[in-house]
N, C-alpha and C positions, 0 to 999 in steps of 0.2 A: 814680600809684596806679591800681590794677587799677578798673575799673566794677563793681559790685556790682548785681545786678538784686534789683527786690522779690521777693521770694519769692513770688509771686502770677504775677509776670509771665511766664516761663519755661513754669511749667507751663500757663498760658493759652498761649501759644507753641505746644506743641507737644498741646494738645487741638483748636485750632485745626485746623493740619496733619492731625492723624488723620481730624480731620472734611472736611479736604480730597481726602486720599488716599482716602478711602473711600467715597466717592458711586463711582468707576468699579465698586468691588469690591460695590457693593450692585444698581448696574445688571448687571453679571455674574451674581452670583445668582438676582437677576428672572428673567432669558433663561435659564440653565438650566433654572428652576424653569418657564417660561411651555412649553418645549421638552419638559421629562421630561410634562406634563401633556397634549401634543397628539400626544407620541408614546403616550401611553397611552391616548388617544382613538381613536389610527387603529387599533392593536393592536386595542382594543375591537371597531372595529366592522369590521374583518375578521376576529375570531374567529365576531361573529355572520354573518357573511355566510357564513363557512364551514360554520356549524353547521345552515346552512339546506339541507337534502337535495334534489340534481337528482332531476327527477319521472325515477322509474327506469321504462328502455325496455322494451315489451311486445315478448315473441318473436312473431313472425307467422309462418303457416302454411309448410312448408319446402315448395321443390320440390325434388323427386327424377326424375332420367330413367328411365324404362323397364326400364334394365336392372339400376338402380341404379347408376351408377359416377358420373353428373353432381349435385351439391346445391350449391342455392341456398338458404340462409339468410338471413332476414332482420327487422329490429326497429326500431320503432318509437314513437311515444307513442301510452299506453292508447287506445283506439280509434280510433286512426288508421295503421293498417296499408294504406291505401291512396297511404298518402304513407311509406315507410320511410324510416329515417334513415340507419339502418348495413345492409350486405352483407359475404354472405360467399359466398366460390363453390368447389368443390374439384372437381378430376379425381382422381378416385381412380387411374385406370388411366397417365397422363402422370406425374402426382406435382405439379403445382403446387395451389396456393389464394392466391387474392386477397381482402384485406378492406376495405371501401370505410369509416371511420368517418366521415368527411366530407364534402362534396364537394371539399373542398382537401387531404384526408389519405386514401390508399390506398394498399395497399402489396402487394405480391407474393412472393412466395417460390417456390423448390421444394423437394422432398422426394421420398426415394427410395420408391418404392412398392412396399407391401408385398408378400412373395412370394405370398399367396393374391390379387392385387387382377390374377392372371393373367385371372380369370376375366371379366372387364369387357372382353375382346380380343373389340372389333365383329367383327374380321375374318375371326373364325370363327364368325360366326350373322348372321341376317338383320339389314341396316342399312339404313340410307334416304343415298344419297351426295347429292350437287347441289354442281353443277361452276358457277363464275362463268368466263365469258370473254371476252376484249376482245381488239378488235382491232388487231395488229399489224404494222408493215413488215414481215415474215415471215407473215406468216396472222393465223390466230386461235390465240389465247391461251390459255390457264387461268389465271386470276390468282388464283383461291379455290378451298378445299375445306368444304364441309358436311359433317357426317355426324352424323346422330343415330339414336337407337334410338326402333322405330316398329313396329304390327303389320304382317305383311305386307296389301300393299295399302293401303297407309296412308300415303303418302311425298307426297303433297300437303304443300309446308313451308307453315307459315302463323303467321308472325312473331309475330301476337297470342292465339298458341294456349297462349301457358305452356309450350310444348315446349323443355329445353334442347337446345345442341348446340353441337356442339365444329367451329370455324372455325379454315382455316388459312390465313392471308393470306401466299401467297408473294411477292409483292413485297416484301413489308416484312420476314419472316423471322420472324413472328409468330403463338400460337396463340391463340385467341378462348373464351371462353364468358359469355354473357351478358353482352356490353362490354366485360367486360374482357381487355386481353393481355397475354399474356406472351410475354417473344424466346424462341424456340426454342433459342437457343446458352446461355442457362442455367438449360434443363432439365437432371435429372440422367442419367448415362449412360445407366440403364436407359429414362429419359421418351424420350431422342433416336430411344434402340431401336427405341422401342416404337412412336414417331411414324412411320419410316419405313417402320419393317411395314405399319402403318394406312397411309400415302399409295399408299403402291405395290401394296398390293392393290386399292385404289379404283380407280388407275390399269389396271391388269389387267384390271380387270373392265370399265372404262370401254373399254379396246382390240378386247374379245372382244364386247362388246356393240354400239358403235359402228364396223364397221370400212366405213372408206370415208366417214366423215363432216365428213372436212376438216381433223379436228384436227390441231395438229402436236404431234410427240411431245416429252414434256418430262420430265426426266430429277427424281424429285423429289429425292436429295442436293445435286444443283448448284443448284436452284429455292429450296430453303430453307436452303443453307448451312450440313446436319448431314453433316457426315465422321464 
């Protein structure tokens, strides 16, 4: 004959069980509910962190060259413009600008330069050159070019004077201002142009001025590697 359970028993049986089976699925709950609540906590307190405004950078006073073609820009925090944070530098007449936002983030570019930005060509008005040179198994050298814009009679360079000016480090193939360079191979066609006009007049004049003073002549397309 079949066993017949009390009617009591079975379902004690299987309330039991339920209550067995269901401690994992109440500890599951918990941890969702302990999770949705610390994610809502971080959320919280990176929306306040974000809603809290960086003290916004003060512009400080720009430099400009002589002729206007060289600007330095630069910013800082509220009265502390002797310490900037960010640079900015442009050659109007080559076509490059470099922006320093960091000291680990700076970045360069070029750009083709505008057709009136003819007027910034040192090479047709008074400029101040200054030649660096080293010496070589073959003589003496040129390893650099200066050139900035200056009253006449005025070409005393003097590093801490705020004068910009535009530096061409031939060894390296590189052009300068205010620290920073950029490679001459990607300026744009017109900056290459424009560069080698500006070298080789300096050169010229440096020949017609200096003759007999030892230099050796230096070719500036092959010196800085614009074709």
């Amino acid at each position: 004959m079949p066993r017949r359970c009390k009617p009591g028993a079975q379902e004690f049986s299987w309330r039991r069980h339920m209550s067995h089976d269901g401690a994992p699925r109440r500890w599951l709950v918990a941890l969702v509910f302990a999770l949705v609540i610390f994610s809502g906590t971080s959320l919280a307190r990176s929306a306040r962190a974000q809603d809290v405004p960086a003290t916004p950078l003060q512009r400080c006073n720009s430099i400009v060259s002589l002729d206007e073609r060289l600007h330095m820009e630069q910013w800082a925090a509220p009265g502390q413009c002797d310490r900037p944070v960010q640079t900015r530098v442009i050659d109007q007449f080559l076509g490059f600008t470099c922006h320093e936002l960091s000291p680990e983030r700076t970045g360069c570019r070029s750009f083709v330069p505008r057709p009136d930005s003819r007027i910034f060509d040192t090479a047709k008005r008074f400029r101040c050159v200054d030649f660096g040179v080293i010496n070589g198994d073959a003589g003496v050298a040129i390893a650099r070019l200066r050139e900035w814009a200056a009253p006449p009679k005025h070409c005393d360079w003097d590093p801490y004077a705020g004068v910009l000016a535009i530096e061409i480090d031939f060894e390296h193939g590189q052009v300068c201002l205010a620290a920073f360079c950029f490679d001459i191979e990607r300026l744009s066609a017109t900056g290459r142009t424009r560069l080698r006009r500006l070298v080789t007049s300096a050169f010229e004049e440096l020949t017609s001025s200096a003759q007999g003073a030892g230099l050796r002549g230096i070719s500036p397309s092959t010196q800085m590697g614009v074709k």
